[in-house]
C-alpha positions as a Markdown table, in Angstrom:
| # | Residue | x | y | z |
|---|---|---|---|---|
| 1 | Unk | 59.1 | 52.6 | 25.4 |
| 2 | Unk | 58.2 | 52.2 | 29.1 |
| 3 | Unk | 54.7 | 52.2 | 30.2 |
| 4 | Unk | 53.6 | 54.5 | 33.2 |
| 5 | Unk | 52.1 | 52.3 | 35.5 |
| 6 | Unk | 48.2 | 53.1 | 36.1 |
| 7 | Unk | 47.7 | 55.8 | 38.3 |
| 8 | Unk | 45.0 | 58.0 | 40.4 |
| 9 | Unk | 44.9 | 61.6 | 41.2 |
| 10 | Unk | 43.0 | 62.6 | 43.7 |
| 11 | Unk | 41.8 | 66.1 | 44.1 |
| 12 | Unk | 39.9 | 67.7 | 46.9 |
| 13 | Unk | 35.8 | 68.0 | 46.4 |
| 14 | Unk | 36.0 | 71.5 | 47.6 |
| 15 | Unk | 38.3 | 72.3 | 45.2 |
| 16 | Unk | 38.7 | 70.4 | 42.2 |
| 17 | Unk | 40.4 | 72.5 | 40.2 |
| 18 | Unk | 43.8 | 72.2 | 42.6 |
| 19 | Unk | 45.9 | 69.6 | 41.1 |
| 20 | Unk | 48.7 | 67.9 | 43.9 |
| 21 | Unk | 52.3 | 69.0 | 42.6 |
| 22 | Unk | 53.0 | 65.0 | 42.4 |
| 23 | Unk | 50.2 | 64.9 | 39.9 |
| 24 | Unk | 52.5 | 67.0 | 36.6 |
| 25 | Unk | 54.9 | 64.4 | 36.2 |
| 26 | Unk | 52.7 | 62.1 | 36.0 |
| 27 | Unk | 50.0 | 64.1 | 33.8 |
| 28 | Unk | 53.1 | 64.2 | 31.2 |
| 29 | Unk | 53.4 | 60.6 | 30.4 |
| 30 | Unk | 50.4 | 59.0 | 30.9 |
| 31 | Unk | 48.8 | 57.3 | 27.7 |
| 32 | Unk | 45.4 | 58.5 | 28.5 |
| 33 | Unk | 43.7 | 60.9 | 31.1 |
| 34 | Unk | 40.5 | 59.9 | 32.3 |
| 35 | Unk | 38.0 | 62.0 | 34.5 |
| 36 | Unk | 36.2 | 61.0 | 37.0 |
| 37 | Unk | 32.3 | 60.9 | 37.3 |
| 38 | Unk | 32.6 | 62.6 | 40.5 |
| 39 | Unk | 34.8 | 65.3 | 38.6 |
| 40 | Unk | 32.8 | 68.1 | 38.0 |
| 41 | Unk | 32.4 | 69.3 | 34.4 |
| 42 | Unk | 34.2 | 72.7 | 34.0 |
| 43 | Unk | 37.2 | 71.1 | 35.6 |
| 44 | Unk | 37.4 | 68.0 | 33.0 |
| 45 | Unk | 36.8 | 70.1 | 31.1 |
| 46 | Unk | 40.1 | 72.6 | 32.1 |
| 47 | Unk | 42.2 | 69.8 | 32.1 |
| 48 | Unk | 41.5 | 68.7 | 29.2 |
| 49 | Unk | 40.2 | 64.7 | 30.3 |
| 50 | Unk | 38.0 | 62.6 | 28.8 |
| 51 | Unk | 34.8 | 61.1 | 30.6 |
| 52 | Unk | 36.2 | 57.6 | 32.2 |
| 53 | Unk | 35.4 | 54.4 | 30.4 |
| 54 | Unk | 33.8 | 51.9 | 32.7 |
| 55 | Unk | 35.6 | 50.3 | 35.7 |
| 56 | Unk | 36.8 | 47.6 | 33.9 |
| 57 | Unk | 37.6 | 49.1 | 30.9 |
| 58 | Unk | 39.9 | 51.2 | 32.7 |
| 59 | Unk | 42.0 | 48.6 | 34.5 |
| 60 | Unk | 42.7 | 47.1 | 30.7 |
| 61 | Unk | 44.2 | 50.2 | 29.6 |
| 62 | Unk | 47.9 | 51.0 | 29.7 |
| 63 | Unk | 49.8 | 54.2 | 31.2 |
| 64 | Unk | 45.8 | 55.2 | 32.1 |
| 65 | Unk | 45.5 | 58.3 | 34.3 |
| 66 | Unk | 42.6 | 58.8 | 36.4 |
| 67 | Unk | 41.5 | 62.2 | 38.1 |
| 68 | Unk | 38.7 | 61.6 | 41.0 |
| 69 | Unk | 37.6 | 63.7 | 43.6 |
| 70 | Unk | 37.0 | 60.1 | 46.1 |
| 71 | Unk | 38.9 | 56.8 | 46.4 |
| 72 | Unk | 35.2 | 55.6 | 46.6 |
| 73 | Unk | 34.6 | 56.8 | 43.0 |
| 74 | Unk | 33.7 | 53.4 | 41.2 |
| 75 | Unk | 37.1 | 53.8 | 38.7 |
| 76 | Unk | 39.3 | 54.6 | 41.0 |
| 77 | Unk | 38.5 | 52.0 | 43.6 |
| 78 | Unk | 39.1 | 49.5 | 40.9 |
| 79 | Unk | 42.6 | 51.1 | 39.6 |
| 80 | Unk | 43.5 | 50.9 | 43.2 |
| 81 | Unk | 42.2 | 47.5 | 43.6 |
| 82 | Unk | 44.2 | 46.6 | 40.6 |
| 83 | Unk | 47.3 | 48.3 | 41.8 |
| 84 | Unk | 47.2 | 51.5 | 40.4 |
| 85 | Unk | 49.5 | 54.2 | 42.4 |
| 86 | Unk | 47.4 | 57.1 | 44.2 |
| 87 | Unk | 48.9 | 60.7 | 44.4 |
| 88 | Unk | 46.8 | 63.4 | 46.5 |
| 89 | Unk | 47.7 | 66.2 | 48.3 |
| 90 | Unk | 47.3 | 67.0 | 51.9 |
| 91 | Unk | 44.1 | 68.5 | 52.0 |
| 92 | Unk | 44.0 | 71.6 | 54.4 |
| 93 | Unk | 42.3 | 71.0 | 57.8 |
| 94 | Unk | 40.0 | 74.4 | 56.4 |
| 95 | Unk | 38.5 | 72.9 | 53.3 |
| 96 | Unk | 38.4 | 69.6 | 55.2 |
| 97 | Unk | 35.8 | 70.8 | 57.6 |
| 98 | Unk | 33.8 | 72.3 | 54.2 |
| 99 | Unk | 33.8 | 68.7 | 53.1 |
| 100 | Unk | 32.6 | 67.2 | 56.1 |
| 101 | Unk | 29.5 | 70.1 | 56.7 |
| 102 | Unk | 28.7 | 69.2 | 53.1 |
| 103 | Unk | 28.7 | 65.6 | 53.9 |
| 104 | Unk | 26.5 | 66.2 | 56.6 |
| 105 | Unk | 24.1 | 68.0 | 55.2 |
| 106 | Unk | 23.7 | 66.0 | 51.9 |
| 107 | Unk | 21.3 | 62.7 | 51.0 |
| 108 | Unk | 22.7 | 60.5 | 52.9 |
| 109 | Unk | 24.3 | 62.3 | 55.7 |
| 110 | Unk | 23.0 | 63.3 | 58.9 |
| 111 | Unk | 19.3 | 63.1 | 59.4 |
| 112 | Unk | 19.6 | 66.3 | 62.2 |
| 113 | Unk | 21.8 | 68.0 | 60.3 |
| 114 | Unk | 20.0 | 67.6 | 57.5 |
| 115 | Unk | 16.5 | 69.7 | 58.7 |
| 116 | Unk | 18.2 | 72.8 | 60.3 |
| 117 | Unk | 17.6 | 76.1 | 59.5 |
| 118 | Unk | 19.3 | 79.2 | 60.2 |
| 119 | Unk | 16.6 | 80.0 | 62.5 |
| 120 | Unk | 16.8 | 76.5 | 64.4 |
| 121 | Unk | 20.5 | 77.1 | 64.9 |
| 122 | Unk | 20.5 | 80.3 | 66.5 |
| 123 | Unk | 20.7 | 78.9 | 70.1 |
| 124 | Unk | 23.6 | 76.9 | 69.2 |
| 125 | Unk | 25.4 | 79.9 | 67.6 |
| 126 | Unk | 24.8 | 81.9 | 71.0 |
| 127 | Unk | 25.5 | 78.8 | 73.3 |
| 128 | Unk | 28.5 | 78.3 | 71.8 |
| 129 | Unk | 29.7 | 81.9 | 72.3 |
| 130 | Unk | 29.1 | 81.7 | 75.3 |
| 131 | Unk | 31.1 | 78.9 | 76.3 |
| 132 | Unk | 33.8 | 80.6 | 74.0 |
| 133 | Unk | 33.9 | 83.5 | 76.3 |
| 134 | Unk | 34.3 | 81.2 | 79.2 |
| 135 | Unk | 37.2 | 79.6 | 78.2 |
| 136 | Unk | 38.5 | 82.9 | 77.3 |
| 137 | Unk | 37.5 | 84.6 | 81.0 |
| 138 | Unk | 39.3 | 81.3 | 82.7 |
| 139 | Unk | 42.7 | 81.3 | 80.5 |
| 140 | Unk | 41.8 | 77.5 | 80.0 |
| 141 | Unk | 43.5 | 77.2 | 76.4 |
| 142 | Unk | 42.8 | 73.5 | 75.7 |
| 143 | Unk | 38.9 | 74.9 | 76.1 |
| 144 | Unk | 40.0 | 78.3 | 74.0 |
| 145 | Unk | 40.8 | 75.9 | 71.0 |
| 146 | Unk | 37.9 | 73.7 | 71.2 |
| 147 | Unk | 35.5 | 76.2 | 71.2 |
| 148 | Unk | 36.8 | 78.4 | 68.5 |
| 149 | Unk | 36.5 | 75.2 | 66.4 |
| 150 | Unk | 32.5 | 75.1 | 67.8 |
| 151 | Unk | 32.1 | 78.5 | 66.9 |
| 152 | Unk | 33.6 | 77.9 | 63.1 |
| 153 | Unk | 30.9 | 74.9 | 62.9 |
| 154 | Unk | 28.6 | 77.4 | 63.2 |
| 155 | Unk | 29.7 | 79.3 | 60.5 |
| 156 | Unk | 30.1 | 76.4 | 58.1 |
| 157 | Unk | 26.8 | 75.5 | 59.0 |
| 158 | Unk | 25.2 | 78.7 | 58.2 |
| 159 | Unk | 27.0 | 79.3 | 55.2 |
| 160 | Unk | 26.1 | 75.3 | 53.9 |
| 161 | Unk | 22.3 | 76.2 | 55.0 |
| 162 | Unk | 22.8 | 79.4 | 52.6 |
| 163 | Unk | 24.4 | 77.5 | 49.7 |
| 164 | Unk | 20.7 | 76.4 | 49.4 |
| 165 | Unk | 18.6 | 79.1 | 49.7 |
| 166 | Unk | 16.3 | 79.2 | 46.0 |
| 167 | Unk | 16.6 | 82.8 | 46.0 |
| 168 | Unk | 19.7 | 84.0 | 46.8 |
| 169 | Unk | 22.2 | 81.5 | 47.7 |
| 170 | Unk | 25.4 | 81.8 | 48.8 |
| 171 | Unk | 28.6 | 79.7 | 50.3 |
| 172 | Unk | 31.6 | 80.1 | 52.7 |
| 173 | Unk | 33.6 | 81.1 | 49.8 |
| 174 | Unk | 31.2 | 84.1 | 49.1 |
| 175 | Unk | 31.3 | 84.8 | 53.2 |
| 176 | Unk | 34.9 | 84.3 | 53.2 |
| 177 | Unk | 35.2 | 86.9 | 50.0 |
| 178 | Unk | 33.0 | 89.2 | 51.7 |
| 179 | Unk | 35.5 | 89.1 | 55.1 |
| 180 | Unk | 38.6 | 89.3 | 53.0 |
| 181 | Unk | 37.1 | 92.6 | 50.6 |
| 182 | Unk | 35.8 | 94.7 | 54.5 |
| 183 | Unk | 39.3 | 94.1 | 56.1 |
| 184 | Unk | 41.2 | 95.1 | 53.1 |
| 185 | Unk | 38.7 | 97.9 | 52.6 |
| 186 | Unk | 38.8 | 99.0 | 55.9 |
| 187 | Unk | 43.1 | 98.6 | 56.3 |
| 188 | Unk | 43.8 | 101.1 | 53.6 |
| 189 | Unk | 47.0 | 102.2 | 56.0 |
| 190 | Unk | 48.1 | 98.5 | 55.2 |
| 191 | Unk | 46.9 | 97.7 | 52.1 |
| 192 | Unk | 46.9 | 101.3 | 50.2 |
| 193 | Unk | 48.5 | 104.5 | 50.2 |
| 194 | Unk | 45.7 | 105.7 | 53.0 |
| 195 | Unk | 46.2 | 107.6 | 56.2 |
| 196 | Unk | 49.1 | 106.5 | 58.3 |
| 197 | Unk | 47.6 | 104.8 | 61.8 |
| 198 | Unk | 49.7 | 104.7 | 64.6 |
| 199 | Unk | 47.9 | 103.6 | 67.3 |
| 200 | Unk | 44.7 | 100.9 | 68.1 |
| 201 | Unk | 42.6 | 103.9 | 69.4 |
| 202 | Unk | 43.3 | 105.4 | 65.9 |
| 203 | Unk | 42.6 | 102.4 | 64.2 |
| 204 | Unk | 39.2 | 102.1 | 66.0 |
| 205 | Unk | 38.2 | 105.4 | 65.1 |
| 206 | Unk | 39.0 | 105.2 | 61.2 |
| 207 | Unk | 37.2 | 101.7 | 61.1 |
| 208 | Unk | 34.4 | 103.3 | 62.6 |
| 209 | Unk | 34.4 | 106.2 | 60.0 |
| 210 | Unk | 35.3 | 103.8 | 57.1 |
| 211 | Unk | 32.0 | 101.3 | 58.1 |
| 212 | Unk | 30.0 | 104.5 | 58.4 |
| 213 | Unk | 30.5 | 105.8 | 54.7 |
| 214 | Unk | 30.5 | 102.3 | 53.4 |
| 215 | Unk | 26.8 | 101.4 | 55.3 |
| 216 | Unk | 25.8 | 104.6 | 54.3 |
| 217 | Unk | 24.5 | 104.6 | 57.9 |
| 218 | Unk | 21.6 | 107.3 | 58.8 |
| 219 | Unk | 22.2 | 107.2 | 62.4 |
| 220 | Unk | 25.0 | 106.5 | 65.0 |
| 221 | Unk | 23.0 | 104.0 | 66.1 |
| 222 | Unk | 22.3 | 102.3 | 63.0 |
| 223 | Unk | 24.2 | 98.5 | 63.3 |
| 224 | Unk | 23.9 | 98.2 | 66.8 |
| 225 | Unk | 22.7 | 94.5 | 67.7 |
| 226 | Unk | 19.8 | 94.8 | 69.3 |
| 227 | Unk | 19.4 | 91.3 | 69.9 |
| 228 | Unk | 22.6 | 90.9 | 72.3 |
| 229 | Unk | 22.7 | 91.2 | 76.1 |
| 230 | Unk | 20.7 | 94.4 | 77.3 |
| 231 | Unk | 23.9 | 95.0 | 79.6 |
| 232 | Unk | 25.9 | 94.8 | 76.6 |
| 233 | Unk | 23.5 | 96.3 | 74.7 |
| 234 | Unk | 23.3 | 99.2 | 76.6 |
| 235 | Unk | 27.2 | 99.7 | 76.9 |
| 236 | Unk | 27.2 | 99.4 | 72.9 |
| 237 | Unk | 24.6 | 102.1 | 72.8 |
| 238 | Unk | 26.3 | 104.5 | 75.6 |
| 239 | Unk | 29.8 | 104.6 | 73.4 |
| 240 | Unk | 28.4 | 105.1 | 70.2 |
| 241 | Unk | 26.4 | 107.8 | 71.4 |
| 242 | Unk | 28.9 | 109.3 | 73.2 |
| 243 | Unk | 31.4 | 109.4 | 70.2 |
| 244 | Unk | 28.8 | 111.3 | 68.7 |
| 245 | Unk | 29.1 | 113.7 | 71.0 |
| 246 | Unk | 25.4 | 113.1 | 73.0 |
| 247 | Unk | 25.5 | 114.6 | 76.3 |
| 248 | Unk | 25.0 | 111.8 | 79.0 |
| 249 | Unk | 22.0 | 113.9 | 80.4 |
| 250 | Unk | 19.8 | 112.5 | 78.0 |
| 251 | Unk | 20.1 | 109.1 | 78.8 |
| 252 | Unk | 17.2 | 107.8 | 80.6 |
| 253 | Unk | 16.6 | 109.3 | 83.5 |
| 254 | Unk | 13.8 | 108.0 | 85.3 |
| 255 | Unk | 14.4 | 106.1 | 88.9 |
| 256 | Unk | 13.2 | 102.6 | 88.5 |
| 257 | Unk | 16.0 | 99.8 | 88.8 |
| 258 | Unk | 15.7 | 98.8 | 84.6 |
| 259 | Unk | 16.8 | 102.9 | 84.1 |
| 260 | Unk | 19.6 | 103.0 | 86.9 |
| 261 | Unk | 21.0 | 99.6 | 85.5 |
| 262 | Unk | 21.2 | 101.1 | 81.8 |
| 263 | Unk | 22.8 | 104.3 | 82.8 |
| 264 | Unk | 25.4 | 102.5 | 84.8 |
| 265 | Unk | 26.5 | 100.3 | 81.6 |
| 266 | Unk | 26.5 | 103.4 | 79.4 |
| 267 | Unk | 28.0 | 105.2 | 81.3 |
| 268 | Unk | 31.1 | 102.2 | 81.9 |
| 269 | Unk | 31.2 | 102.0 | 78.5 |
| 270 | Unk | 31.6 | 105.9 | 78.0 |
| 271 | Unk | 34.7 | 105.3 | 80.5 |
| 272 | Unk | 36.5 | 102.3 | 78.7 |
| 273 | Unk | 35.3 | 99.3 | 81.1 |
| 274 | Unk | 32.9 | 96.8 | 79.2 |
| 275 | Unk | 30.2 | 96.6 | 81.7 |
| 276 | Unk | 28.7 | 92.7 | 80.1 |
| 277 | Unk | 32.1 | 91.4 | 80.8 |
| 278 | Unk | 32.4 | 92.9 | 84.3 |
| 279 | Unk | 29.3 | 92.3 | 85.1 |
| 280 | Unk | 29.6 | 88.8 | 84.3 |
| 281 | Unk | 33.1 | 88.4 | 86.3 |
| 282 | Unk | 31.4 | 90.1 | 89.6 |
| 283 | Unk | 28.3 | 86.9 | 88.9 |
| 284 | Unk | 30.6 | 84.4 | 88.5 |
| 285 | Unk | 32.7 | 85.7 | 91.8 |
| 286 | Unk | 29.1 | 85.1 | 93.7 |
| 287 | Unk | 28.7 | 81.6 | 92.5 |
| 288 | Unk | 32.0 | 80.9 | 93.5 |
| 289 | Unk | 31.2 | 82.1 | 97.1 |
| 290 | Unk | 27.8 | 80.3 | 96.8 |
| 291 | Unk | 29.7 | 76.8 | 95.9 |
| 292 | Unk | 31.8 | 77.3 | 99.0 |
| 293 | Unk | 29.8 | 78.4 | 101.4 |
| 294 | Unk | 27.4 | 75.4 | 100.3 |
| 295 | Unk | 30.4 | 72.9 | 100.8 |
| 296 | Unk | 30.8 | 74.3 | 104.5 |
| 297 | Unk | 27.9 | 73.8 | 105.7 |
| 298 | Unk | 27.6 | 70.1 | 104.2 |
| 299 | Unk | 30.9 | 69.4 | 105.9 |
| 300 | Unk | 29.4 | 70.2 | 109.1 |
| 301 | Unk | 26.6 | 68.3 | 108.1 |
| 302 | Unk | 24.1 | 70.7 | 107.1 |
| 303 | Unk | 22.2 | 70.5 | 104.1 |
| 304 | Unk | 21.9 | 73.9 | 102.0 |
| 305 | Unk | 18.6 | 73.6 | 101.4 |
| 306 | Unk | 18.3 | 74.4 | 105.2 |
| 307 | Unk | 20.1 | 77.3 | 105.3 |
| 308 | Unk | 18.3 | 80.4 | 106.9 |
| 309 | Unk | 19.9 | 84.1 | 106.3 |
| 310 | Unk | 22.1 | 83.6 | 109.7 |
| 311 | Unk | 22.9 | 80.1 | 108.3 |
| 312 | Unk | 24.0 | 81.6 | 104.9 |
| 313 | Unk | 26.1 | 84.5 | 106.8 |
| 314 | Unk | 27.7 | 82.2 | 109.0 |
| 315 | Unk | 29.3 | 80.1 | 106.2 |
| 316 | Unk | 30.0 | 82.9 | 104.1 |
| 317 | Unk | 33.4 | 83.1 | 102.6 |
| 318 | Unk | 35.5 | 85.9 | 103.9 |
């Protein structure tokens, strides 16, 4: 009878449980199967493995199978050393990026990475939606795809800074659970028998309603962010209201600048323009002109800095 030569399984550390297709045949003809220290316990204990011998126990034995989560696991580097064939699978960019946040964060890892708190990351989660937006405004889709991955970051973060809370942890499967159960919940046209939508306006509308009931929501305000942009903010609070049916004559109405500036997003927002991201396009248009005008007057050898109001006008971009 032929001996299987000695071989390692790899599995991913995320998810241990997955076994690589390659890994069956194998599985079936191996002399002995062997898990892993780094293996965690429920899945040797699925699969049926015993705990590995030592290293070098193991490269003695014949047709010896051994499921690891690392080739850096003491028995596996030394069936590898010795030989031994490796079958893994590709391991999916996703869970990848879980390893690596886990990496991070754990003994050993990053000492930054190691000390932040949800609070401490906050200005990284807005600073990099922000520049999301950016690339999005400027069409600049090498930028669009390296900021969405700076934006999931933060969410892995997060979610690994929640996998320790003492209280009431949580991880990016629980988030990602969470994501999958609202969408389904609030798609019943797709996912159940519910009312036919035929239209995005539609749609909006039902997901509103749906959110509502499932919040249990006191107020039409209730959810609103309060922590975003005021301009946005006050956009956010003019629609909801006015799906409410609130009569734009009880908006603030006093005369000072803050007042007049809120009324004018609300009302944008009650007409179906997003007043943060116009807003935003009219500043960036003024920089622009700034940058130009500035580059006109140093080509004719005049220093910005010494620009009076005539000096500004004069180089103003028409």
């Amino acid at each position: 009878m032929t001996v299987s030569p000695p071989t390692v399984v790899l599995v991913s550390a995320t998810l241990p449980g997955v076994l690589p297709a390659g890994a069956w045949p194998v599985l079936r003809t191996a002399e002995s199967v062997f898990a892993a220290a780094d293996l965690p316990e429920s899945t040797r204990t699925e699969l049926d493995a015993k705990p590995a011998p030592s290293p070098a126990e193991l490269v003695g034995l014949p047709g010896v199978v051994l499921i690891a989560a690392s080739v850096d696991e003491a028995g596996a580097a030394a069936l590898i050393a010795a030989g031994a064939a490796v079958v893994a699978a590709p391991v999916p960019p996703i869970v990848r990026a879980v390893e690596v946040m886990d990496r991070l964060r754990s003994p050993g890892g990053c000492p930054w990475d190691a000390v932040q708190t949800h609070d401490s990351l906050r200005q990284y989660l807005v600073e990099e939606t922000y520049e999301l937006l950016d690339a999005i405004e400027e069409g600049d889709r090498p930028a669009l795809r390296e900021e969405l991955g700076d934006v999931l970051l933060q969410v892995l973060f997060h979610a690994r800074v929640a996998a320790e809370h003492e209280g009431d942890p949580f991880g990016i499967d629980d988030v990602a659970d969470d994501l999958v159960a609202k969408l389904v919940g609030r798609h019943p046209h797709v996912f159940a028998d519910g009312e036919r939508v035929d239209t995005a306006e539609h749609q909006q509308v039902r997901w509103e309603e749906l959110k509502q009931t499932e919040k249990r929501r006191e107020s039409v305000v209730d959810g609103v962010a309060l922590g975003q942009p005021a301009v946005a903010l006050a956009g956010k609070l003019g629609h909801r209201t006015g799906r409410a049916g609130v009569p734009f004559d009880l908006m603030p109405a006093a005369t000072d600048e803050a007042t007049r500036i809120f009324r004018l997003a609300a009302a944008a927002r009650r007409a179906g323009i997003d007043p943060e991201g116009g807003l935003r396009s009219v500043a960036k248009e003024f920089a622009r002109r700034v940058r130009v005008a500035e580059r006109a007057a140093r080509a004719d050898g005049v220093e910005p800095a010494a620009l009076d109001a005539d000096g500004w006008r004069r180089y103003w971009p028409t």
